[in-house]
N, C-alpha and C positions, 0 to 999 in steps of 0.2 A: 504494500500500500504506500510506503514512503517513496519506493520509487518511482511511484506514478504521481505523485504529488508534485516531485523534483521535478518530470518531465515535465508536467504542466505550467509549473512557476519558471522553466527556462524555454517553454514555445515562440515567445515571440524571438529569442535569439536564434533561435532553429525552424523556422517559418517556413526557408524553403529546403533543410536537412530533410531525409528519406530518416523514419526508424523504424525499427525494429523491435518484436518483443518476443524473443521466447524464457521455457522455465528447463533449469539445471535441472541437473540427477535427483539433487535434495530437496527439489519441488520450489528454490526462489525462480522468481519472474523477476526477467533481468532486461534494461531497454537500451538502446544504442545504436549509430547513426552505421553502424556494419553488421549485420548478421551473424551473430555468434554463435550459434547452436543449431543442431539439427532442429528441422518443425519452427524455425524461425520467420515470423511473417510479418512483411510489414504494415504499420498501424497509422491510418491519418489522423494526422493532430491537428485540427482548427483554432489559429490563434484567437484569442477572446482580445470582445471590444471593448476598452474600458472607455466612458464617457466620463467627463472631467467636468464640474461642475463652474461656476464664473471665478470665485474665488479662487479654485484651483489653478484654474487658468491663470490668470490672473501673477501670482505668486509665482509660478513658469517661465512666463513675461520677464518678470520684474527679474528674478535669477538669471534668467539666458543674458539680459541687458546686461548686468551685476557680472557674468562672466564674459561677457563682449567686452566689456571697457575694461577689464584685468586682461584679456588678452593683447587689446589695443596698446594696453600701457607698458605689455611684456616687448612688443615689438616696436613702439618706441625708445624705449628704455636700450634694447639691443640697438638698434638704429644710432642712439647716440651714443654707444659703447663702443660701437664699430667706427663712427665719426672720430670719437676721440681715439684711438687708436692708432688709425691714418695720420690724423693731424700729430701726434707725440712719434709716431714711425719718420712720417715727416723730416720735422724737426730734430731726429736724433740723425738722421742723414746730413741735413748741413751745419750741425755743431761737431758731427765726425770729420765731414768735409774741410768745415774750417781748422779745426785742429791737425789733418793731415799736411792742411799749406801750412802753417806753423812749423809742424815740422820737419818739413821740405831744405830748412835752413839757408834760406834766401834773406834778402834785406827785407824791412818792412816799412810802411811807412803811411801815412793818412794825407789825406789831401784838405787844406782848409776853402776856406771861402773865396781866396782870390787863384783859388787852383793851383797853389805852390804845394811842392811835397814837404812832410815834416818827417823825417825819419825819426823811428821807435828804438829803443836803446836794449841790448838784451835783456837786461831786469823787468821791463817791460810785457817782452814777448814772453818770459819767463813766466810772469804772473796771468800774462792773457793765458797760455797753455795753462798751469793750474788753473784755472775759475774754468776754462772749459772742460775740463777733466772732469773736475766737481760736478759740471752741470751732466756731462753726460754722465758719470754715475749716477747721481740723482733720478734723472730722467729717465735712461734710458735702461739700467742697471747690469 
C-alpha cells in the first residue's frame, strides 16, 4: 500500500514515465518505470488536477516575483563581479607594463608644461618601482 501511495505523490514527475507493477516470490507489489518481474504489467497512472484557490495563487505570484528579483540580483551581482574583474585584470597589465619599462634600465624622464624634459634621478625611479611593486601586490596578488 505504501508503495502505491509513493507512486501516486510522484505522478506528476513521471506523467509521461511507462510503469510497471508486478509482486515478488514473498507476495510484495513492487512499481517501476522497467519491468522487473515475470507477470509484470504495465499500469496507467492519471496525473490529478489540483485547483488552486485565489489566495493560493496569489502567494505563487508573489514567491515566483520574490524568486525572479533574487535571480535578477544573482546575475547582476555576477555581471558586476565579472566587470570588476576585467577592469582590476586590466589594470594589473599596465602597472606590470609600466614596471617592466622601469626596469628596462633606460633614462627617465617627464615632460612639463612648456615641453622641456626633466630627467628622474635613480632614487627616484627606485621608489617609482617600489610603490608599483606595492600596488601590484596589492592588487593584483
Amino acid at each position: 500500500m505504501r508503495h502505491l501511495l509513493v507512486v501516486f505523490l510522484l505522478v506528476p514527475a513521471m506523467a509521461s514515465a511507462e510503469i510497471y507493477r508486478w509482486t515478488d516470490a514473498q507476495g510484495r507489489v513492487h512499481f517501476s518505470e522497467k519491468p522487473g518481474g515475470a507477470g509484470a504489467e504495465q499500469v496507467e497512472v492519471k496525473p490529478q488536477v489540483v485547483e488552486r484557490d485565489a489566495a493560493t495563487r496569489e502567494r505563487e505570484e508573489r514567491s515566483q516575483k520574490y524568486f525572479d528579483a533574487r535571480r535578477d540580483e544573482k546575475a547582476q551581482a555576477q555581471s558586476r563581479a565579472a566587470s570588476s574583474r576585467a577592469e582590476r585584470s586590466k589594470e594589473c597589465g599596465k602597472l606590470r607594463d609600466q614596471l617592466r619599462q622601469i626596469e628596462r634600465d633606460g633614462r627617465y624622464f617627464t615632460t612639463d608644461a612648456r615641453g622641456e624634459r626633466s630627467y628622474i634621478s635613480a632614487d627616484e625611479v627606485e621608489a617609482a618601482r617600489s610603490r608599483l611593486s606595492s600596488r601590484i601586490a596589492a592588487r593584483c596578488g
